[in-house]
Backbone as numpy.savetxt, mean C-alpha at the origin, in Angstrom:
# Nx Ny Nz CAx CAy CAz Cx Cy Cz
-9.69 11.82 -1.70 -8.75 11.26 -0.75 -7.95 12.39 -0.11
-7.28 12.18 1.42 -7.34 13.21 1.83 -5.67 13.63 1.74
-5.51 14.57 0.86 -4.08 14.48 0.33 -2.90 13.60 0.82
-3.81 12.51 -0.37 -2.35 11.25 -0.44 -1.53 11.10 -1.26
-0.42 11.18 -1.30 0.25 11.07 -2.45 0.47 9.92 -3.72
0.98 9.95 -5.07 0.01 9.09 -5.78 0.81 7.67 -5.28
1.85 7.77 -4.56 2.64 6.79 -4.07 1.15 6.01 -3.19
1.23 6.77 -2.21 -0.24 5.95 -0.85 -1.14 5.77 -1.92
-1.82 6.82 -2.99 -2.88 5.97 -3.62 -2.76 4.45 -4.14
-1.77 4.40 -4.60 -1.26 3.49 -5.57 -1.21 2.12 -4.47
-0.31 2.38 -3.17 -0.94 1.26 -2.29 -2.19 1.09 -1.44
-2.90 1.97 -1.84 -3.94 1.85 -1.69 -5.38 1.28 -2.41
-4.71 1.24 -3.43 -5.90 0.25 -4.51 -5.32 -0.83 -4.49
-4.18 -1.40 -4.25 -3.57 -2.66 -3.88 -4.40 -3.13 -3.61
-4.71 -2.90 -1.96 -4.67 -3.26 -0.63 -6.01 -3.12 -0.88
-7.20 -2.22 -1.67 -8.46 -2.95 -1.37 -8.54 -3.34 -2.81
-7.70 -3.64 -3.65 -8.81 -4.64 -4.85 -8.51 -6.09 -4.43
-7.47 -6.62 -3.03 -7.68 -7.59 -2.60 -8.05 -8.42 -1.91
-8.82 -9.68 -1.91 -9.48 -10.47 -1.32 -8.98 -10.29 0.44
-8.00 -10.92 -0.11 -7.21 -11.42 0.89 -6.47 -10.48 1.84
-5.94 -10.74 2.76 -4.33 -9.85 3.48 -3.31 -9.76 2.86
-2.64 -8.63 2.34 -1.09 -8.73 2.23 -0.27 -8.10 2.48
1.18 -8.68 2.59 2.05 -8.78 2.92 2.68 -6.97 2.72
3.52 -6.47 3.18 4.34 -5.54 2.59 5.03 -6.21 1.43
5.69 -7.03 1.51 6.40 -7.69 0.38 5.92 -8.19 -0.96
4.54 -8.06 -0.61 3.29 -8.89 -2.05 3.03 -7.25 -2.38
2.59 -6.37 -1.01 2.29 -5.22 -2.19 2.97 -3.86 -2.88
4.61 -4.51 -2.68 5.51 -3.59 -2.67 5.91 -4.13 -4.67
5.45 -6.01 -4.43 5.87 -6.65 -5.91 4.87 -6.15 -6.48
3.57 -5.91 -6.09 2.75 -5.80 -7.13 3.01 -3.95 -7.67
3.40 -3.23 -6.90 3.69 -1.91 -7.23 5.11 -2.02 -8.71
5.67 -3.22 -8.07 6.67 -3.03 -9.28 6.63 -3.83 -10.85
5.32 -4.71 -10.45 4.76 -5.66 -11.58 3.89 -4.43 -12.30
2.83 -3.95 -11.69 2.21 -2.85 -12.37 2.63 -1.55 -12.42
3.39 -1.03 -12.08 4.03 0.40 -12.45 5.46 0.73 -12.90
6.00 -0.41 -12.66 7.50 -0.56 -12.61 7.96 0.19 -11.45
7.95 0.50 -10.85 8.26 1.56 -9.86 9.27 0.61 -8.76
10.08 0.59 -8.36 10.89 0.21 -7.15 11.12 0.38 -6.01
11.12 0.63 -5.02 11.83 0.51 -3.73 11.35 -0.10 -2.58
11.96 0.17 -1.67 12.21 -0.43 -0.46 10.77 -0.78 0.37
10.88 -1.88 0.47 9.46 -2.71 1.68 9.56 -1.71 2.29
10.35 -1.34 2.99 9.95 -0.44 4.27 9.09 1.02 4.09
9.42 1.69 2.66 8.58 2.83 1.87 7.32 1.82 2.07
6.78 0.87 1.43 5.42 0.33 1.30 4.91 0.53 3.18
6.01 -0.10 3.99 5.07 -0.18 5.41 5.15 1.07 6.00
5.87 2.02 5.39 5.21 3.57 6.05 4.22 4.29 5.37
3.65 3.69 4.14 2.79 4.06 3.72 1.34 3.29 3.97
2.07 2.19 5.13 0.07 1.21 5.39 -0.10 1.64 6.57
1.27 2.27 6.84 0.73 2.83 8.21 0.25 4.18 8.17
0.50 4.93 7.50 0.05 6.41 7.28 -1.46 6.18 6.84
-1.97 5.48 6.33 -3.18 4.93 5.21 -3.96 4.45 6.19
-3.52 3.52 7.34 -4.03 3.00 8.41 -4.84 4.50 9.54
-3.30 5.43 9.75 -3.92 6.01 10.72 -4.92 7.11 10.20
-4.98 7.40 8.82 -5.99 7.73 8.25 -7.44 7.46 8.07
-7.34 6.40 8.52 -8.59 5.49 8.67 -8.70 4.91 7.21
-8.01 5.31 6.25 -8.54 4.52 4.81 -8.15 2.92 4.81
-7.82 2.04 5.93 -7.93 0.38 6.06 -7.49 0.13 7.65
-8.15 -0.93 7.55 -7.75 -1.24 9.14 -7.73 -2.87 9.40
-7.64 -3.47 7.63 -7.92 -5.21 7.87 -6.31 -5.46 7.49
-5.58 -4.89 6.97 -4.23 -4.95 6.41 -3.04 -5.04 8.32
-1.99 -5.71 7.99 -1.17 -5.65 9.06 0.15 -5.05 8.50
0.03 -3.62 9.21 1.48 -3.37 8.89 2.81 -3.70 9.81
């Protein structure tokens, strides 16, 4: 991966071990259900967008 930090990795296996679309807000909970880790929605949507213009997803809406 092309130096992402383990923060973007981390929303980045989110975002493809799921079916579905989600939310900043679903994958900001699931960062804090599985890592404990905290903060701000808005950290999660600068990281789908950095991830986005990377080309690593492009079905996610940030």
């Amino acid at each position: 991966m092309q130096n992402l930090s383990d923060q973007e990795k981390k929303v980045l296996e989110i975002m493809k071990e799921s079916k579905q679309q989600l939310t900043p807000e679903e994958i900001t909970a699931q960062i804090k259900k599985r890592y404990g880790q905290v903060w701000p929605v808005q950290v999660t949507i600068t990281f789908m967008v950095r991830l986005k213009k990377l080309g690593y997803t492009n079905k996610h809406k940030c």
